[in-house]
MMTF fields as JSON, N, C-alpha, C and O atoms, coordinates in Angstrom:
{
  "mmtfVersion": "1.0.0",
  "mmtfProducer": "UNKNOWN",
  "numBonds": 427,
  "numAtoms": 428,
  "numGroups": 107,
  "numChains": 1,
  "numModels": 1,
  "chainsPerModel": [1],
  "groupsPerChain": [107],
  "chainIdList": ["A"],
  "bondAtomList": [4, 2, 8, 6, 12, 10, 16, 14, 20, 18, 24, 22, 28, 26, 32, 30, 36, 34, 40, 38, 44, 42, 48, 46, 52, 50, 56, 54, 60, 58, 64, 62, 68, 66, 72, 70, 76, 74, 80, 78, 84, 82, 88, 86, 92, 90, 96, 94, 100, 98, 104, 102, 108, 106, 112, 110, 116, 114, 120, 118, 124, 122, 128, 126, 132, 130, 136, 134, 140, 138, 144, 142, 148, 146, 152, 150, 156, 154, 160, 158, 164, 162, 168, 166, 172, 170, 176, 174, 180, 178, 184, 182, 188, 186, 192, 190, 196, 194, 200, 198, 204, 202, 208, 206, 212, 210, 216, 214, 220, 218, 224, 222, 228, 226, 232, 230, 236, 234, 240, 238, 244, 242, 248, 246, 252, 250, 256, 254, 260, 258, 264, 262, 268, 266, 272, 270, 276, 274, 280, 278, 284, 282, 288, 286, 292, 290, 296, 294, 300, 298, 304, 302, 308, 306, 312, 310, 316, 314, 320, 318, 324, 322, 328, 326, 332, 330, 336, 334, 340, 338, 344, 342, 348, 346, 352, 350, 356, 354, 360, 358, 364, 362, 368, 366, 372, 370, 376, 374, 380, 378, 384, 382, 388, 386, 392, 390, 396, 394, 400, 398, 404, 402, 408, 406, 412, 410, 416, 414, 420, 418, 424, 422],
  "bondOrderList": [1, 1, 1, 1, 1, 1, 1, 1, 1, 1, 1, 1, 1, 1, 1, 1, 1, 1, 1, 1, 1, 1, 1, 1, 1, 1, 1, 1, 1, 1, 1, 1, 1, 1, 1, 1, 1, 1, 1, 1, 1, 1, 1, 1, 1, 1, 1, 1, 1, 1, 1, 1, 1, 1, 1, 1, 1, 1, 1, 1, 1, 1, 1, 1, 1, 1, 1, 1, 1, 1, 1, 1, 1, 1, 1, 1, 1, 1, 1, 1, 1, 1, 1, 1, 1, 1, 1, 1, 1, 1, 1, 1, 1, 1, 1, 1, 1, 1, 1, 1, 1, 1, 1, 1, 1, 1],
  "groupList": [{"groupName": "UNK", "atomNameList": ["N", "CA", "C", "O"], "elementList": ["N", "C", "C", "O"], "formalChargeList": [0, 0, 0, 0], "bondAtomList": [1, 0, 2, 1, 3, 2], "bondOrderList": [1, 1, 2], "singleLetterCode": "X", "chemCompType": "L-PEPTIDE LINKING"}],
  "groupTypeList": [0, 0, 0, 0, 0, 0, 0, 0, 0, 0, 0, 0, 0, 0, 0, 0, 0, 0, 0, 0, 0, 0, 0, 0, 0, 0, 0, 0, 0, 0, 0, 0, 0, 0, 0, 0, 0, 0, 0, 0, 0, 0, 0, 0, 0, 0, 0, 0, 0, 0, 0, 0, 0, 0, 0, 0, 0, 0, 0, 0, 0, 0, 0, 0, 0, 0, 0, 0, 0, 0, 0, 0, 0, 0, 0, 0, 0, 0, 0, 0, 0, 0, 0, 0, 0, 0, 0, 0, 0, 0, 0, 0, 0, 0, 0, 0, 0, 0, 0, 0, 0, 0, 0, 0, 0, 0, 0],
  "groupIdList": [1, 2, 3, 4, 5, 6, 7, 8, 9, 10, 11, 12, 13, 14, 15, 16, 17, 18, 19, 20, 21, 22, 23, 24, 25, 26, 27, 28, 29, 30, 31, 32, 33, 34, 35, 36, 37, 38, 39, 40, 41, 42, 43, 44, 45, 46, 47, 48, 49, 50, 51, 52, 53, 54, 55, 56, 57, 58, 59, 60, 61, 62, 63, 64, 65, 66, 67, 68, 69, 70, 71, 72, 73, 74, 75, 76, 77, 78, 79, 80, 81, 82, 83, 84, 85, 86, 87, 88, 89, 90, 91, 92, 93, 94, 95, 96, 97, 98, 99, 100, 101, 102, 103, 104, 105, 106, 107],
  "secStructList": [7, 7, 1, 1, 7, 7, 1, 7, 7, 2, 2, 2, 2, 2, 2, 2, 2, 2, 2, 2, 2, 2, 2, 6, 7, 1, 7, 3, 3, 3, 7, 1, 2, 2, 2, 2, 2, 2, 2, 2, 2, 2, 2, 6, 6, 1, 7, 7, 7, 3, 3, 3, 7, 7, 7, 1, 7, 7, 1, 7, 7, 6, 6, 7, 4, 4, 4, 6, 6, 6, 6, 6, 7, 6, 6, 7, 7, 7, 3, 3, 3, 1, 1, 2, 2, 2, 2, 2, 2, 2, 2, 6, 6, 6, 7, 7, 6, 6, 6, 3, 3, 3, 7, 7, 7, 7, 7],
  "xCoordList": [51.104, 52.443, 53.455, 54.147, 53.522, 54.047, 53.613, 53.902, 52.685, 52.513, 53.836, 53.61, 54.982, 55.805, 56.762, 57.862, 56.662, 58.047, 57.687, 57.63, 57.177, 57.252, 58.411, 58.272, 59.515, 60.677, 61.24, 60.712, 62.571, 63.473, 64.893, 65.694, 64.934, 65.971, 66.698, 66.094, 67.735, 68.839, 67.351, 66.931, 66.786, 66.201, 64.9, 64.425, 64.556, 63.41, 62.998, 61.983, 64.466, 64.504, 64.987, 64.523, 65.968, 66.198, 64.962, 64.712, 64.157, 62.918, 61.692, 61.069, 61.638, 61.168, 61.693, 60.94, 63.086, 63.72, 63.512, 63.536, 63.328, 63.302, 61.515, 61.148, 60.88, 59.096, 59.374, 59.22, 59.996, 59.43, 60.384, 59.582, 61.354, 62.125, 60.826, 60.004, 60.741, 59.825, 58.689, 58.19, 58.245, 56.771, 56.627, 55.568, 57.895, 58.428, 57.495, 56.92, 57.694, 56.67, 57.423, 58.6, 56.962, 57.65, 56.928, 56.793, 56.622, 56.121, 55.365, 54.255, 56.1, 55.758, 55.298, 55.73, 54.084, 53.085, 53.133, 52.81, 53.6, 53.151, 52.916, 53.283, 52.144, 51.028, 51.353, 50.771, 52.172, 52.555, 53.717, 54.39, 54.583, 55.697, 56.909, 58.01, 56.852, 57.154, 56.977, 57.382, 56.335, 56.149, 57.083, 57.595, 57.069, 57.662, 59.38, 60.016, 59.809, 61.334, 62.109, 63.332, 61.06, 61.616, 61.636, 62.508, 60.492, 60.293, 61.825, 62.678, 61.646, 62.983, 64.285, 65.012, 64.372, 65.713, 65.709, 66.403, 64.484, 64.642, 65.171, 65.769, 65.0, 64.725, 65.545, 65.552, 66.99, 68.069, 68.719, 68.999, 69.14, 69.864, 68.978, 69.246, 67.616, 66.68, 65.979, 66.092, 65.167, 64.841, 62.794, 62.089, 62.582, 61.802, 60.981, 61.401, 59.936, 59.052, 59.053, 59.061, 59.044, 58.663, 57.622, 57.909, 56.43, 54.832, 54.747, 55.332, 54.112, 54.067, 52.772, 52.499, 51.842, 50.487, 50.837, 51.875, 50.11, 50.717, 49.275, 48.702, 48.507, 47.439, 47.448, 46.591, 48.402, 48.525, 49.75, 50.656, 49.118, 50.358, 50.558, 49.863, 52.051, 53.136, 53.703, 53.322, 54.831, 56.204, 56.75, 57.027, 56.695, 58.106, 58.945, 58.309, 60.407, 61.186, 62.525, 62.902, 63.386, 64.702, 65.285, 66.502, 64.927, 65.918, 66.124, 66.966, 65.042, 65.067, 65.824, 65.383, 66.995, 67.39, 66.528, 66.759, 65.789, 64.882, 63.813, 63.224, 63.346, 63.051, 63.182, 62.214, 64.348, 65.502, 65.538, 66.057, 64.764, 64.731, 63.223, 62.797, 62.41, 61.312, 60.71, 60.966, 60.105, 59.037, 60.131, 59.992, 61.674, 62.499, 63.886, 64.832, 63.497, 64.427, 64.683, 63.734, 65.621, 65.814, 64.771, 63.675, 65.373, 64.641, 63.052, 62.608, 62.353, 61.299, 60.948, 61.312, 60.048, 59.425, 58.131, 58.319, 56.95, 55.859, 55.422, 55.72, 54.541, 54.028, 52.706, 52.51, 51.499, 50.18, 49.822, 50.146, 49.38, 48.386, 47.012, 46.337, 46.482, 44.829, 44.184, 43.376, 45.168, 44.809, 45.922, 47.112, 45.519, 45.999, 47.256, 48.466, 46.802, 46.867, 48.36, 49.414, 48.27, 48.842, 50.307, 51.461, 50.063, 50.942, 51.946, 53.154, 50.836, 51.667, 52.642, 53.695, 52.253, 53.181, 54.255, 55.311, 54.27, 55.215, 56.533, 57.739, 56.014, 56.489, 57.15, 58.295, 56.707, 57.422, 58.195, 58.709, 58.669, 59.368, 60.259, 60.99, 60.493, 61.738, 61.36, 62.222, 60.266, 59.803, 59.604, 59.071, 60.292, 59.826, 58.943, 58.32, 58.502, 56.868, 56.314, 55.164, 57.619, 57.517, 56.652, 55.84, 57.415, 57.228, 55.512, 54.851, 55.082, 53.453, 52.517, 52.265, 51.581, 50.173, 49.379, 49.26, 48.416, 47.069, 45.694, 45.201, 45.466, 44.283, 43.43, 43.919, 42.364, 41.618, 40.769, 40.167, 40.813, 39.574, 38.424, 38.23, 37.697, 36.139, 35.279, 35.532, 34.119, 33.207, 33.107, 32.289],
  "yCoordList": [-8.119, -7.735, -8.82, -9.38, -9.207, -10.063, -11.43, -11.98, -12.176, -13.253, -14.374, -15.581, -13.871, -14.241, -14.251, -14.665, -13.871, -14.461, -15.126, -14.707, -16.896, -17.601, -18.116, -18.62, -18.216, -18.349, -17.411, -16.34, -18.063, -16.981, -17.093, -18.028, -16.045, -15.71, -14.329, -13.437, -14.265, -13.005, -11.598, -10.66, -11.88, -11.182, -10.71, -9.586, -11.791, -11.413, -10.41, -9.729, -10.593, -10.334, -8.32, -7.346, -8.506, -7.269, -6.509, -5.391, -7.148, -6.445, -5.917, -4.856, -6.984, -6.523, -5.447, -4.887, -5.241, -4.004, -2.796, -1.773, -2.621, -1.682, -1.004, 0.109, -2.09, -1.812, -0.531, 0.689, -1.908, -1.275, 0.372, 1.304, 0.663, 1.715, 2.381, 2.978, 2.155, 3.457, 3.615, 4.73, 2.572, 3.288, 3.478, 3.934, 3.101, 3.897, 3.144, 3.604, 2.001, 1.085, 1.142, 1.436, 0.895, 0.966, -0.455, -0.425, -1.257, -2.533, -3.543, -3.358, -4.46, -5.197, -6.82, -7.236, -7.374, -8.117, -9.507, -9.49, -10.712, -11.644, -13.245, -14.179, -12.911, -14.138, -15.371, -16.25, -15.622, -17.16, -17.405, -16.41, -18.849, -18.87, -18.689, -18.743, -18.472, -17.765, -16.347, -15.861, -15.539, -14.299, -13.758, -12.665, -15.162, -15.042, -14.926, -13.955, -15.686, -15.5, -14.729, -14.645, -14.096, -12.852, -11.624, -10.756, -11.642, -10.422, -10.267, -9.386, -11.38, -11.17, -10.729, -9.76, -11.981, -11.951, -9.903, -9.103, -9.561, -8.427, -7.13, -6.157, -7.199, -6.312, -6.012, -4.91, -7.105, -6.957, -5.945, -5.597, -5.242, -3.483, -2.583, -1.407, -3.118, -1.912, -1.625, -2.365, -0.478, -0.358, -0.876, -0.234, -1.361, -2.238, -3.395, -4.538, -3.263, -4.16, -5.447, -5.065, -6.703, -7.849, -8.469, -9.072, -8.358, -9.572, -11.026, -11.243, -11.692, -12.578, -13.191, -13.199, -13.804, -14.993, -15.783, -16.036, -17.135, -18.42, -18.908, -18.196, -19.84, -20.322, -21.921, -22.186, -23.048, -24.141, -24.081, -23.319, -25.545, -26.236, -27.162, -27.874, -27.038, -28.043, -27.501, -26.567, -28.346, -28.242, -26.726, -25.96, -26.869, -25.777, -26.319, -26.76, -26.471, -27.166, -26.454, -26.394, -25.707, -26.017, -27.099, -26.931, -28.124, -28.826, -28.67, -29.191, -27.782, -27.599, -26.135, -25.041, -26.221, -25.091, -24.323, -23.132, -24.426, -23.741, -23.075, -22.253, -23.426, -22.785, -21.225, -20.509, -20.885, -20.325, -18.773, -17.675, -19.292, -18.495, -17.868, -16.943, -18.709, -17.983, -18.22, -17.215, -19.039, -18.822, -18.305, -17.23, -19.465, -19.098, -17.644, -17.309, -17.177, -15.861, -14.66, -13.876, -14.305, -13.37, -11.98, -11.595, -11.503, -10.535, -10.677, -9.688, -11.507, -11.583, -11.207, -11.821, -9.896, -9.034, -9.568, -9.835, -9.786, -10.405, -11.639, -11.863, -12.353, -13.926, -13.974, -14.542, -13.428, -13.346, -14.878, -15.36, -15.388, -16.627, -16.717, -16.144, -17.352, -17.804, -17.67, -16.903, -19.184, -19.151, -19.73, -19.901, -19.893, -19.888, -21.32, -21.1, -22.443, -23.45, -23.03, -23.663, -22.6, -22.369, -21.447, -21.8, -20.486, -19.766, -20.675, -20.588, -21.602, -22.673, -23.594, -23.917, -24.095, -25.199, -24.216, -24.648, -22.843, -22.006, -21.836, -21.932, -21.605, -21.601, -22.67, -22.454, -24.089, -25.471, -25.344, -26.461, -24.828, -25.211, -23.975, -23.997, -23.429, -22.364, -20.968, -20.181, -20.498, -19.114, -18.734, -19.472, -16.924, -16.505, -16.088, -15.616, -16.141, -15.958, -14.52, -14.329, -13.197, -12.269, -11.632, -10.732, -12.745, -12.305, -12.66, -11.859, -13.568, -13.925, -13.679, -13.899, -13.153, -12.217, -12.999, -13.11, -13.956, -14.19, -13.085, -12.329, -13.385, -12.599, -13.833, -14.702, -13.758, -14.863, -14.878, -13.894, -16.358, -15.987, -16.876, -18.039, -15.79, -16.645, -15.938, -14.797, -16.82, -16.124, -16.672, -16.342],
  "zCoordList": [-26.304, -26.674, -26.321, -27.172, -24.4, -24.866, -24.567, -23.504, -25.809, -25.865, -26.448, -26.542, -26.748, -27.85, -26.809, -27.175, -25.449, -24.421, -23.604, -22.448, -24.074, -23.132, -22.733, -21.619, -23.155, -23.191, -21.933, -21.633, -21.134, -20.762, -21.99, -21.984, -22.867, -23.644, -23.226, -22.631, -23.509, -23.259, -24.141, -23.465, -25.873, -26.474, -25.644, -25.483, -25.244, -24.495, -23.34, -23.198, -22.336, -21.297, -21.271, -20.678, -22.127, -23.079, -23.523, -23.071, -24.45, -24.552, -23.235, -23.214, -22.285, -21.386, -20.29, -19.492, -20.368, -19.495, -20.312, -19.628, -21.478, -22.396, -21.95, -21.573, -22.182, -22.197, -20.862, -20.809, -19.615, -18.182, -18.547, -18.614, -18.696, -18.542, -19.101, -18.407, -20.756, -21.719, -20.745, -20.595, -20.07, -19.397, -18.196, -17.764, -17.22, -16.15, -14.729, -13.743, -15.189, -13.711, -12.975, -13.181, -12.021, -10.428, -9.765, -8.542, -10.225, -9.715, -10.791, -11.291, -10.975, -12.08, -10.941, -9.865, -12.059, -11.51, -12.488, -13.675, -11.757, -12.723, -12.411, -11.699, -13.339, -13.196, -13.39, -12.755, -14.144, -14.543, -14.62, -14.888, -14.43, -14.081, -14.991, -14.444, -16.361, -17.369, -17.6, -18.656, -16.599, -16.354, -15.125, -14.885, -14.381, -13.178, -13.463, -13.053, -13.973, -14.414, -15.276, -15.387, -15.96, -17.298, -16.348, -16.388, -15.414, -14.949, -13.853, -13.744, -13.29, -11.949, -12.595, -12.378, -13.664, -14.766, -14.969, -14.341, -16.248, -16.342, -15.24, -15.7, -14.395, -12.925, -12.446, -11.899, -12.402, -12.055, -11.927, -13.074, -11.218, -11.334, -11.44, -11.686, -11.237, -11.125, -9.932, -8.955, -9.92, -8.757, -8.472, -7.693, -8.798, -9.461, -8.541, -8.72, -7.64, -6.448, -7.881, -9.051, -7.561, -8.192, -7.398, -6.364, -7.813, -7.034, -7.912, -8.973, -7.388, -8.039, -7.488, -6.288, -8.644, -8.311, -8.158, -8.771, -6.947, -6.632, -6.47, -5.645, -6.95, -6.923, -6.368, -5.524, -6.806, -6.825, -5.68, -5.341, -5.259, -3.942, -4.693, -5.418, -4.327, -4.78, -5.921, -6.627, -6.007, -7.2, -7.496, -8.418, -5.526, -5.399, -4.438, -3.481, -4.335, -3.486, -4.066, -5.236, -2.388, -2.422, -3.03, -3.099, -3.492, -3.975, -5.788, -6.52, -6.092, -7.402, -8.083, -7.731, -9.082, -8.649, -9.678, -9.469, -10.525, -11.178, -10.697, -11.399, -9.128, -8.258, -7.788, -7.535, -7.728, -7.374, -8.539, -8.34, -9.732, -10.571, -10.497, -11.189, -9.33, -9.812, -8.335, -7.671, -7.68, -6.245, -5.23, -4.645, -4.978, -4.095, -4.439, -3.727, -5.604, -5.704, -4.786, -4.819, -4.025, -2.942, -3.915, -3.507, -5.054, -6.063, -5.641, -5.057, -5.803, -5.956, -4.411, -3.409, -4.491, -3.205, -2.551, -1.364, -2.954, -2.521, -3.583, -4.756, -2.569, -3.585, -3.204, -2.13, -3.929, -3.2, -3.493, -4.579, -2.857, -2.342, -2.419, -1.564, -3.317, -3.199, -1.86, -1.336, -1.369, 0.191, 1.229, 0.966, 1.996, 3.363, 2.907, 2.961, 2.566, 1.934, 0.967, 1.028, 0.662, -0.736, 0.129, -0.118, 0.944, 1.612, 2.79, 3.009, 3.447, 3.821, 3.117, 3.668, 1.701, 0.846, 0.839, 1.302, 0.381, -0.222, 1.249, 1.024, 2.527, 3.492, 3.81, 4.207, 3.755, 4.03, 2.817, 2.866, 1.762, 0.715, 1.105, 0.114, 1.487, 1.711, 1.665, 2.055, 1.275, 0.753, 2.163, 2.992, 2.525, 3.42, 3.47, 2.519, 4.948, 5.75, 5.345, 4.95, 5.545, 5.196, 3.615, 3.398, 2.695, 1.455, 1.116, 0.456, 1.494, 1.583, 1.892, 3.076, 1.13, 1.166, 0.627, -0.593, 1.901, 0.957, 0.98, 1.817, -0.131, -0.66, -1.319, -2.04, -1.014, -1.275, -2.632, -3.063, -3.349, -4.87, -4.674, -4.321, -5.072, -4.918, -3.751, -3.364, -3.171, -2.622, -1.782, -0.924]
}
């Protein structure tokens, strides 16, 4: 459904507050960093947990303010972590300690 909002647009973001209302989530989950910014964007004024997947270290930094829209957003509630690794980069780059849950992939 939505493969067609990789984009953050005003239309998009609109469409995605509409989905969550009609089907009444209470915690929206996302995976990629174009998932990551529609969802926060959308959420706004709602009452609405935001998670987020973080797999890769690096090219997240306070100094970026596009950041800000998506790993470092106050909105954004938890950031699960691959690993340990990954929860650390997020921590040296500004993300609180609080918000970070690793859960590990693989065997």
């Amino acid at each position: 459904m939505f493969t067609q909002l990789l984009k953050v647009t005003p239309a998009n973001i609109r469409q995605i507050r509409a989905w969550v209302r009609g089907e009444g989530f209470n915690v929206l989950h996302a995976l990629a960093n174009w998932q990551v910014e529609n969802f926060l964007l959308a959420s706004y004024g709602m009452p609405h947990h935001v998670i987020a997947y973080r797999g890769a270290i690096g090219h997240v930094s306070r100094w970026d303010p596009s950041c800000y829209l998506k790993w470092l957003s106050p909105r954004l509630d938890r950031i699960i972590c691959v690993s340990n690794a990954v929860a650390r980069d997020l921590k040296a780059s500004g993300v609180d300690n609080q918000k970070l849950v690793t859960i590990y992939k693989g065997a």
